[in-house]
C-alpha positions as a Markdown table, in Angstrom:
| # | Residue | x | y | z |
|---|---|---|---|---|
| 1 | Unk | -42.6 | 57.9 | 54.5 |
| 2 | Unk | -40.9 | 55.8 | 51.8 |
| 3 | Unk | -40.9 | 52.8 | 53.6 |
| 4 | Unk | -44.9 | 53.0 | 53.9 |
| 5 | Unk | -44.8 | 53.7 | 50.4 |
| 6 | Unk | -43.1 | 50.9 | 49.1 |
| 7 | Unk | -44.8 | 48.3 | 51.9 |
| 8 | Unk | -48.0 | 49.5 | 50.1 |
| 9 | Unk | -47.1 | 49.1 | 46.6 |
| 10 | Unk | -45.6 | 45.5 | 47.6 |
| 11 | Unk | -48.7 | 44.5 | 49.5 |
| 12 | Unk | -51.2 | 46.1 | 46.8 |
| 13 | Unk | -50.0 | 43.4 | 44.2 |
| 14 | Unk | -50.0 | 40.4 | 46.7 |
| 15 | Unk | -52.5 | 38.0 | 45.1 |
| 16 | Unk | -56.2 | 38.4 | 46.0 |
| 17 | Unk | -57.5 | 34.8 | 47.6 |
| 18 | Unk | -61.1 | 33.4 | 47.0 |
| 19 | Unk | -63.6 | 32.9 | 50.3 |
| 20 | Unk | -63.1 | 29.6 | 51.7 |
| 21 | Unk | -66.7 | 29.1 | 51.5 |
| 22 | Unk | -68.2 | 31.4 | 48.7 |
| 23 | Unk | -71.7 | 29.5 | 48.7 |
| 24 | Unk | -72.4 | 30.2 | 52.6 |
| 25 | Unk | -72.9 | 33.9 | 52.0 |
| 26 | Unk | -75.4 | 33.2 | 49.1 |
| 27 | Unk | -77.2 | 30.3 | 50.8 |
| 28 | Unk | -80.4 | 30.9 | 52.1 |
| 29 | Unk | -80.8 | 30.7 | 56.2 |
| 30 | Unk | -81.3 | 27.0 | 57.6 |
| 31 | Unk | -85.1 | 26.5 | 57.6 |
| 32 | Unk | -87.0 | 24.3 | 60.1 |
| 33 | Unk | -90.1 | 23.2 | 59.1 |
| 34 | Unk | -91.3 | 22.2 | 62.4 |
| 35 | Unk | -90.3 | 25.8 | 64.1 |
| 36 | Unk | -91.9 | 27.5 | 60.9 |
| 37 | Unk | -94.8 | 25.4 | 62.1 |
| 38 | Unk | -94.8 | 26.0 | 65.8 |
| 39 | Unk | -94.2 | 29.8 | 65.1 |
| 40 | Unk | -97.7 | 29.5 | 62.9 |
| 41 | Unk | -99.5 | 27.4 | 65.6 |
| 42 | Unk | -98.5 | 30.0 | 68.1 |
| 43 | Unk | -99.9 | 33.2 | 66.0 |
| 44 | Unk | -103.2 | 31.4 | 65.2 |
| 45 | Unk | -104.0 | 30.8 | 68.9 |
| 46 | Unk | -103.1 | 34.5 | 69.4 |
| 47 | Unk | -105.7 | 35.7 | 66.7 |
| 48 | Unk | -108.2 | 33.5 | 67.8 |
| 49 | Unk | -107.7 | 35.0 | 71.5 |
| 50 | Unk | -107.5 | 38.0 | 70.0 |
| 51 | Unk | -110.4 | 37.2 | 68.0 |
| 52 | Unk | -112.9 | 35.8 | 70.9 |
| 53 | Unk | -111.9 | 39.1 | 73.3 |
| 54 | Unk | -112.8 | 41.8 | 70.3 |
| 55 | Unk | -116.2 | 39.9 | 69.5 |
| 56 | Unk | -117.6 | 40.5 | 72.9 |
| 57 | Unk | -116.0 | 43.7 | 73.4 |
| 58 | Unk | -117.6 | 45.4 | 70.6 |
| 59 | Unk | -120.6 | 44.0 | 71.7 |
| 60 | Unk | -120.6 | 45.3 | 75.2 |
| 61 | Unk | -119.9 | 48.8 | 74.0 |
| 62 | Unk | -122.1 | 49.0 | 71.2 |
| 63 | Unk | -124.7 | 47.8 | 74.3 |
| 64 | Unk | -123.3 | 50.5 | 76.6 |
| 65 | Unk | -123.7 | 53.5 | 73.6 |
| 66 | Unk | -127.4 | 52.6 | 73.3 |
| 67 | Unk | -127.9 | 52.2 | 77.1 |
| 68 | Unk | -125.9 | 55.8 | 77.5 |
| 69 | Unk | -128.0 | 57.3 | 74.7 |
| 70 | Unk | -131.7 | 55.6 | 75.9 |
| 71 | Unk | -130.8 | 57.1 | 79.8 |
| 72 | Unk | -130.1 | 60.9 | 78.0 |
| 73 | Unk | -133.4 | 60.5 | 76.4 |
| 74 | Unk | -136.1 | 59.3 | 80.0 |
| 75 | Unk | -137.3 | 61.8 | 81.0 |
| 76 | Unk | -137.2 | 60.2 | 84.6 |
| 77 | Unk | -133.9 | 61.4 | 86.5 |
| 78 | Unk | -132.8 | 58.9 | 88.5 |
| 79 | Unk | -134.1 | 56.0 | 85.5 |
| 80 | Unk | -132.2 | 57.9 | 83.4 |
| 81 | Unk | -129.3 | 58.5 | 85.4 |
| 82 | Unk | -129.1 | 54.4 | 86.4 |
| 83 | Unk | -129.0 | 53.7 | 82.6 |
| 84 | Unk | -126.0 | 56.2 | 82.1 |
| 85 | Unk | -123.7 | 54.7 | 84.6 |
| 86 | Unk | -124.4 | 51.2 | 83.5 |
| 87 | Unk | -123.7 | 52.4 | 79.7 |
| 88 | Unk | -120.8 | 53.8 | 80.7 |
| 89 | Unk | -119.4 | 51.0 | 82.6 |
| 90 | Unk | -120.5 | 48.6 | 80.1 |
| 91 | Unk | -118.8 | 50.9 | 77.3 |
| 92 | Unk | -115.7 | 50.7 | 79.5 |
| 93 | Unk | -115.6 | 47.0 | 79.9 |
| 94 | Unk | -115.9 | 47.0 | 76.3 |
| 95 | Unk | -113.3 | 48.8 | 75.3 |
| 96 | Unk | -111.1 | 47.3 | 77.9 |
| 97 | Unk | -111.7 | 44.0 | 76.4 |
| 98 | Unk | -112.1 | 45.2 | 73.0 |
| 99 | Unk | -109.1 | 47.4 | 72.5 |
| 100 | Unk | -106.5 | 44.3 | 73.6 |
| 101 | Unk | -108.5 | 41.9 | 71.5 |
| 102 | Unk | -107.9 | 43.6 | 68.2 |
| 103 | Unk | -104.2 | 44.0 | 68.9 |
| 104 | Unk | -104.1 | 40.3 | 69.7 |
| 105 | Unk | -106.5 | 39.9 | 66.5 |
| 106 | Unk | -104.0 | 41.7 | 64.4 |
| 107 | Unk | -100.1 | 41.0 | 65.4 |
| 108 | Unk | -101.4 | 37.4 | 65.5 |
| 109 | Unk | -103.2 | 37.7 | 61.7 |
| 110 | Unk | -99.8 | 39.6 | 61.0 |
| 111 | Unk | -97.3 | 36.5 | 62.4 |
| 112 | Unk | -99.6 | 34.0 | 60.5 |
| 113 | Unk | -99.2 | 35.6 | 57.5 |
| 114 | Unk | -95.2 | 35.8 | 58.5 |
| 115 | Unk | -95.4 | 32.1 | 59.3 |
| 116 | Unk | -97.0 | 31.2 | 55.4 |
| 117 | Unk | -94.8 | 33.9 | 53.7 |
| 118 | Unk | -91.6 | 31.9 | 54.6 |
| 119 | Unk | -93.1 | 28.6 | 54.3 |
| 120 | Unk | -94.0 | 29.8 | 51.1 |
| 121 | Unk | -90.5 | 31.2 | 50.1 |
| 122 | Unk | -88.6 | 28.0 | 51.4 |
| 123 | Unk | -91.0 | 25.3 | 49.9 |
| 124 | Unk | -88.5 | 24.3 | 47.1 |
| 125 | Unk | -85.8 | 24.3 | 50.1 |
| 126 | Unk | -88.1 | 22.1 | 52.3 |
| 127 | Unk | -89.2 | 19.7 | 49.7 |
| 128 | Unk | -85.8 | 18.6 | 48.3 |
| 129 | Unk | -84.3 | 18.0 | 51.9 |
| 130 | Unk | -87.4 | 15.2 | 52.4 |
């Protein structure tokens, strides 16, 4: 038990040595313009999917709600009826197009916004390595 003792009390005043390297921990992460670029390139082209599948999504389900509500209101059954089924297929549609088009719309609004954030925040980084 001594022996541990007196090892630690040695060891405690054994001098304390510097990081080789202090600056690497500070240093901000390498930045590459041209990935920071690709990444932005790659999250605009997903909003603008994103974008072109919501647009006619909404409008095939808006369509289908007035087709569903106009075939509740004939007083014709099997008129009436026809319109139903093609509102509600046309609703579908549009919420299978729509639903995937505004999560496109939005995680790829999201990266851009990422993408400019950390162009932003490394500009002075950027600039002096040109």
């Amino acid at each position: 038990m001594r022996g541990w003792l007196v090892a630690l009390v040695l060891l405690s005043s054994a001098p304390a040595r510097a990081q080789d390297k202090p600056d690497d921990e500070l240093s901000p992460a390498r930045v590459d313009p041209k990935a920071l670029d690709r990444a932005y390139r790659r999250a605009q082209a997903r909003r603008n999917v994103g974008i072109g599948l919501a647009g006619p999504g909404v409008a095939l389900s808006i369509l289908g709600g007035v087709l569903i509500v106009y075939g509740a209101n004939d007083p014709h059954l099997f008129g009436g009826g026809a319109e139903v089924a093609a509102g509600s297929v046309s609703s579908g549609l549009g919420l299978a197009i729509g639903i995937p088009g505004v999560v496109l719309w939005i995680l790829g609004q999201d990266d851009m916004d990422v993408a400019t954030w950390r162009r932003r925040q490394f500009l002075p980084v950027i600039s002096l390595s040109h």
